[in-house]
N, C-alpha and C positions, 0 to 999 in steps of 0.2 A: 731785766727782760720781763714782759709782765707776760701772765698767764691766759692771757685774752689773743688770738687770731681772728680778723675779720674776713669774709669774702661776700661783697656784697652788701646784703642786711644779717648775711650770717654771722652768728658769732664759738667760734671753736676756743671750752677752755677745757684743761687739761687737769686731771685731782689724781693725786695718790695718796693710798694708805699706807699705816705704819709697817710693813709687811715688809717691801722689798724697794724703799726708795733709791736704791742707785742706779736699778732699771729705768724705771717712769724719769729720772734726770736723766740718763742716754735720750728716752726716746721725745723726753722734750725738747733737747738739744737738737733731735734730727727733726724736728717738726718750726724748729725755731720760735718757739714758746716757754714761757715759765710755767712753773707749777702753781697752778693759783693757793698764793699762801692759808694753812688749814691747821687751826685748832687742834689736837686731838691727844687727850689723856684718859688714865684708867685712875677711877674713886678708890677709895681704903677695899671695898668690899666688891672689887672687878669689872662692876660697870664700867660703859667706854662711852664719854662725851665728846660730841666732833662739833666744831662751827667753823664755816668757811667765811672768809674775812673779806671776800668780793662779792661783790651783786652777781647771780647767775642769773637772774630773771634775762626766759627770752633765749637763752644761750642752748650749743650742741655739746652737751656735756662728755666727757670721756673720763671714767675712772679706775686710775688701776688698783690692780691687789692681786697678789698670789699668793695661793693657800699655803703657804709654808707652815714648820711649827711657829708656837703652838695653830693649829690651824683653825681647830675653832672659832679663839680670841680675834683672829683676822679675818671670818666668814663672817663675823658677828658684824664684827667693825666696818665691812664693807657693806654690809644691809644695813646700819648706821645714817651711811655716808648717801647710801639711796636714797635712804629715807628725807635725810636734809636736802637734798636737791631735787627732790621731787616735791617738798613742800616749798621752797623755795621758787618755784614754777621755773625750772628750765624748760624749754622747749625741747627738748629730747634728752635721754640716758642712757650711754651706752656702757658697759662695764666690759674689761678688759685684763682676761684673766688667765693670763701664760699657765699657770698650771692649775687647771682646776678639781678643788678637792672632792672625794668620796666618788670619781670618776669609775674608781675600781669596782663600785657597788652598781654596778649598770643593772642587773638581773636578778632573778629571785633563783638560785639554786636549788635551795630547800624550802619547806613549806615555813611560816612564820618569820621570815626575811625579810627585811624591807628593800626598796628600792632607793638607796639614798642618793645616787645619782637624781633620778627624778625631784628627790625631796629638794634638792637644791638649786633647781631650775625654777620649780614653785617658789622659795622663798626669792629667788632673786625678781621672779617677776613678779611678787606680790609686794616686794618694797618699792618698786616701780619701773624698774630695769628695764629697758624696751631691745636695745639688743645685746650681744653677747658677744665680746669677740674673744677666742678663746684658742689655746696654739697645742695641737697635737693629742688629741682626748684620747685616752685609754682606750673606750670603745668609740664608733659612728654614731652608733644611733641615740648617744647621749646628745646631739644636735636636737633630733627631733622632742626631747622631751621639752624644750623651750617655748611657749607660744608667741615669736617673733622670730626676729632675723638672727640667725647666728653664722658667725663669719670663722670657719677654722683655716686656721693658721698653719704652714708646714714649717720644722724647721730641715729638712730633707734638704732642700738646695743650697743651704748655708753649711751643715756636718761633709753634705758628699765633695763639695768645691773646694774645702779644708783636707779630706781624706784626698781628692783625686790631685791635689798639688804635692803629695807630701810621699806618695807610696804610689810606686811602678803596677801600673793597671796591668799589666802584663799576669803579677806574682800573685793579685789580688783574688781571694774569696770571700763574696758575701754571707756571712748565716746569722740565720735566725734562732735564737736562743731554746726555742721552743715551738711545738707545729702551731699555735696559737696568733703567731706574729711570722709567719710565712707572707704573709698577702705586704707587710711592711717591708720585710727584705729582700721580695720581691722587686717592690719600687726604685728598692736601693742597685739593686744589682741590674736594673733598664738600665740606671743613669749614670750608671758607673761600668758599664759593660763590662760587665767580672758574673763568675759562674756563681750559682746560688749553692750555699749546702745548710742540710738542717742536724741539729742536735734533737737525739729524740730521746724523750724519759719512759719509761718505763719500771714496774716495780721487777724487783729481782726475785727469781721464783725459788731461790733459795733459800731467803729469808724473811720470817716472817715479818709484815710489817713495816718493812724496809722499801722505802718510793721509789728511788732511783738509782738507776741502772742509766747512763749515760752513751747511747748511741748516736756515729755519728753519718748522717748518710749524705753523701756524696764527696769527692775526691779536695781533701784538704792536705795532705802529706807535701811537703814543700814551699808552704803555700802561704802568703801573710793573711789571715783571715780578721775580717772585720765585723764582729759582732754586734748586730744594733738591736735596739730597742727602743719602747718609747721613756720607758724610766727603769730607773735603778735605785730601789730602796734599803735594803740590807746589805746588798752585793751577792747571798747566799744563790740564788740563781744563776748567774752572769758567771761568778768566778767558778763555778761547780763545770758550766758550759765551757771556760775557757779551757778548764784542767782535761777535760773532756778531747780537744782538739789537739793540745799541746800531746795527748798520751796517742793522739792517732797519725802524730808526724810534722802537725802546723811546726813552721820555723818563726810565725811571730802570732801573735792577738792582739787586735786594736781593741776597744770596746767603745760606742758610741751609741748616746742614749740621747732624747732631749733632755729631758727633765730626771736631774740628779738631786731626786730626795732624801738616801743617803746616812738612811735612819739607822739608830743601836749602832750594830755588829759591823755597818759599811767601812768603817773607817778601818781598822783592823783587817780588814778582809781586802777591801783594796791596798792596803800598803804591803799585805803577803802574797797579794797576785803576781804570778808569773807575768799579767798583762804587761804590755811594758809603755798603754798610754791610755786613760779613759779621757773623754770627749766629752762633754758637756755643752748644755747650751743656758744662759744665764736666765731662763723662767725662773729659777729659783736663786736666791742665793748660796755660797757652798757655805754648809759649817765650819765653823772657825776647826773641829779638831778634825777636817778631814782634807788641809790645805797640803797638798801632795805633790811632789816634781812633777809627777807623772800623771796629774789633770789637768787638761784642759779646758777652756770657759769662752766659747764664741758667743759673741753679742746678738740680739737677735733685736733690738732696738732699732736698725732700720728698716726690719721686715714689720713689726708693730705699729713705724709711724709711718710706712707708703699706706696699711693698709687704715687706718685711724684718716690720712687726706685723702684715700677713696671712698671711706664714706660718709665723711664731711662734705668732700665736692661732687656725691652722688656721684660715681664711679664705679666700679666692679673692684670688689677682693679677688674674684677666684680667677680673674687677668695672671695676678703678679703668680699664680701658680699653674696656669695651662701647661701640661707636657710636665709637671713635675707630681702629682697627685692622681 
């Protein structure tokens, strides 16, 4: 299968980094393309050299990479891969980036903080990146710090069509983990017509020092409750929330996140969760020591490759999410 699509005088090829290749093969597969075969090793001393083994001159370039660990290593490698195809003279670059890192860094909190969200919309468009298409960002407005087009992605219709096949809408509660991602569980609970409730933290005024205090507000006591988020990194959040629900009456907890980061303490932490299924979506890949009965890994490779021939064939992304977003 070679890694070239034509339409026209256009020409669509498809690159991935060493990151997370068994996604970019799903979504080459639903695009009906190869992956244009690509060089790429690390020297003694960690440098990363890449050369792509096809002519891109002229070409609508698409390259994946999700920031997984090490994440660095693979921010670095993907401004690399810019770089060679930008010198290479494609006709366009788009970079496609299921989970994109330091997202968490959107704002300056404190004084002497950086903005590493921002920092890394500059380097992508200084390697030469022209768009961004990117699935489920921590914050919004890390869109705008991009100066081009950036296409976000939902995985919301793929997690609720999975939950709504599987658990009686009937017994269903949506919650949000924290008041911070109300406006996300929100969406969840339009599209799932199930009632919303929130977990709220607060410090305990008994002891000093002490964060949380786990309240739970609106009516979960019988009730299968579905916890979302957009990611899950330690679990220490998630499963604190679940214990949370369980001690106020829930009869189940689902937990469904996009993007399972999953980092240290998660593993541990979810296999002693009372939850009895976390949901994933394959932005990233899972770590080998957190391969669990009770995860699950929905593919999001066909929602990456409708939106990749939308905007190859000059199309609309924000079509395949009307009414879900």
């Amino acid at each position: 299968m070679t890694g070239i699509k034509t339409t026209g005088e256009k020409k669509l090829m498809l690159f991935s980094g060493r990151a997370h290749p068994e996604l970019a093969k799903e979504v080459a597969a639903e695009l009906g393309v190869g992956l244009v075969p690509t060089k790429a090793q690390d020297f003694a001393n960690g440098e990363i050299y890449v050369r792509f083994q096809e002519s891109v001159r002229g070409a609508d370039c698409f390259l994946m990479q999700s920031h997984t660990a090490p994440i660095n290593k693979w921010i670095m490698e993907q401004l690399i891969m810019i770089d060679a195809l930008k010198r290479a003279s494609a006709r366009s670059i788009s970079v496609i980036i299921p989970f994109y890192g330091y997202a968490r860094q959107d704002k300056k909190h404190r004084g002497r903080e950086p903005i590493s969200a921002r920092l890394m919309a500059d380097l992508l468009g200084t390697a030469g990146a022209h768009r961004i298409i990117a699935m489920d960002l921590h914050a919004d407005q890390v869109q705008g710090y991009f100066d081009g087009p950036v296409d976000h992605l939902f995985a919301l219709p793929v997690l609720t069509d999975y939950i709504g096949s599987r658990v009686d809408r009937e017994k269903l509660t949506v919650v949000s983990p924290d008041a911070g991602r109300v406006r996300v569980a929100d969406r969840w609970a339009d599209r799932l017509g199930a009632p919303l409730a929130i977990v709220h933290k607060r410090r305990d005024p008994d002891v000093a020092n002490q964060v949380t205090v786990h309240e739970v507000v609106g009516n979960v006591r019988d009730r299968v409750c579905v916890l979302v988020d957009d990611m899950i990194d330690t679990g220490g959040t998630i499963c604190a929330a679940a214990d949370a629900l369980f001690s106020n009456g829930a009869s189940d907890v689902i937990v469904a996140a996009t993007h399972g980061v999953l980092s240290g303490p998660a593993a541990d932490r979810l296999k002693n969760s009372r939850v009895s299924e976390f949901i994933f979506t394959n932005s990233l890949p899972t770590p080998s020591e957190v391969h669990l009965d009770k995860i699950t890994v929905l593919s999001m490779a066909p929602t990456i490759a409708r939106a990749v021939r939308e905007v190859f064939e000059d199309g609309s992304v924000t079509s395949l999410f009307e009414g879900d977003a």
